[in-house]
C-alpha positions, 0 to 999 in steps of 0.5 A, a space after each residue: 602487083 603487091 595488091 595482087 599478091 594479097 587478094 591471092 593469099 586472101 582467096 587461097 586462105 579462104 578457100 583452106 578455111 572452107 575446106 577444112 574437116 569438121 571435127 567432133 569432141 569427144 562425146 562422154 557418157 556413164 560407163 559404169 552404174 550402180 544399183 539405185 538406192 530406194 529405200 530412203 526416209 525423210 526425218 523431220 523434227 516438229 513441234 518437239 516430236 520426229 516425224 518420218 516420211 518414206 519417199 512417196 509415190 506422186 501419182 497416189 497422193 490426194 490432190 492437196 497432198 501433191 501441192 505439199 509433195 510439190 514443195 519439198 524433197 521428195 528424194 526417190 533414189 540415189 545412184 552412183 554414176 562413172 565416167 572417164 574424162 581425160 584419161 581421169 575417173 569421175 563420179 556422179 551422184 545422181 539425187 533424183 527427186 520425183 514432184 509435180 505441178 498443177 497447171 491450175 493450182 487454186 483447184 488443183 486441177 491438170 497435174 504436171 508430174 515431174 522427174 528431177 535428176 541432181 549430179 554432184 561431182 565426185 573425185 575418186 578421193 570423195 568417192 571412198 569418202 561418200 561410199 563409206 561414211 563414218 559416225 563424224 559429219 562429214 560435209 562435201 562442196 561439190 560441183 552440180 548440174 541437174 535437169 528435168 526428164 522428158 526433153 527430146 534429148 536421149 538419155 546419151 546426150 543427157 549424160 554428155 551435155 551434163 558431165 561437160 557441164 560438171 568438168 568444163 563450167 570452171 568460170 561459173 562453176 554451181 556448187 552444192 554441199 552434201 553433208 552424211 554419217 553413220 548412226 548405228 546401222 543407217 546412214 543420215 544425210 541431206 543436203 544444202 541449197 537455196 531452200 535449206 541453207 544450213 546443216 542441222 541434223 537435229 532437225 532434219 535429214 534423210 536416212 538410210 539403213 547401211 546395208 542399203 548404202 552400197 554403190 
C-alpha cells in the first residue's frame, strides 16, 4: 500500500511538472538613444612628430592601406545608449569601430568588411562624469561586451542578449578601462585593452571638439 501511495505522488508530481506554464523573463532593449558622434580624430605621436588621422571610410582605402586599418582602432562613432533594468537607469557607450579582413591576406584579395560594436556600462554616477569631462583624467573600470554585426539576430535581440551580458555576467564580469578629459575646446580619450595596456596621453589618444561631446 505504502508503494502505492509514492508511485501515486511521483505520477501527480510528474504530470504538475509537465503542466506547467512556460514563462518568459523580461526581455530588455534601448529606450533612449543619443545622437551618434562622428567626428573623431585618432592622435598619434611617432618619431617625434604628432600625426592625425580622422576616421577612415574601409571601402576607399587601397588594398594595402585596408591591412593597416584591419590592425587598429579604427573608432567610426561613439553613442550613448539607456535602458532600465530592474526599476534602475543604465547607460551604455557604444564604441563602434569599422575594419575588415582578406580572406587571402598575402594578396590582398576577397575583403571581408566588418562592424564592431564595444558596450561599456555606465552608472548614472559614471554617466554625468563621462558627459562632461573636466581638464583632470579621468579613468573609468567598466564592464563590456561587444559583438560583430551581420548575425541573424535583429538588432532587439542584439540589444537583449548584450545588456544580460553587462548586468547579469557577475562570476565572470569582462572589464575595460576608458580614460578622457577636456583640453581647451575638445575632449581627449582612448581606451585599454589587450592591445594598449596602459594609458599615455603623450602618445596617443583620440580626440573630439567639445561642442561635438554632447549625448
Amino acid at each position: 500500500m505504502k508503494k502505492i501511495i509514492i508511485i501515486t505522488l511521483a505520477i501527480i508530481a510528474s504530470i504538475t511538472a509537465i503542466a506547467q506554464d512556460r514563462v518568459n523573463e523580461e526581455q530588455y532593449c534601448f529606450t533612449e538613444n543619443s545622437k551618434k558622434v562622428s567626428k573623431i580624430t585618432h592622435w598619434g605621436f611617432y618619431n617625434g612628430k604628432w600625426y592625425d588621422t580622422p576616421t577612415l571610410d574601409v571601402k576607399k582605402l587601397s588594398k594595402t592601406k585596408r591591412i593597416e586599418i584591419s590592425q587598429t582602432h579604427n573608432v567610426s562613432y561613439v553613442q550613448l545608449h539607456k535602458f532600465v533594468y530592474e526599476n534602475n537607469p543604465f547607460y551604455v557607450v557604444d564604441i563602434c569601430y569599422e575594419t575588415g579582413y582578406y580572406i587571402y591576406e598575402a594578396i590582398c584579395e576577397d575583403w571581408r568588411p566588418q562592424t564592431k560594436h564595444k558596450y561599456l556600462l555606465l552608472t548614472e554616477e559614471q554617466k554625468q562624469l563621462f558627459e562632461s569631462p573636466t581638464e583632470d583624467l579621468t579613468c573609468l573600470e567598466l564592464r563590456y561586451s561587444g559583438y560583430w554585426e551581420g548575425g541573424v539576430n535583429t538588432q532587439k535581440e542584439v540589444e537583449n542578449r548584450e545588456i544580460r551580458n553587462l548586468v547579469r555576467n557577475e562570476r565572470y564580469p569582462l572589464t575595460e578601462k576608458i580614460a578622457f578629459k577636456r583640453y581647451k575646446d575638445v575632449v581627449r580619450f582612448d581606451f585599454e585593452d589587450s592591445h594598449n595596456n596602459k594609458f599615455n596621453f603623450d602618445e596617443k589618444y583620440f580626440e573630439v571638439q567639445l561642442t561635438d561631446w554632447v549625448f
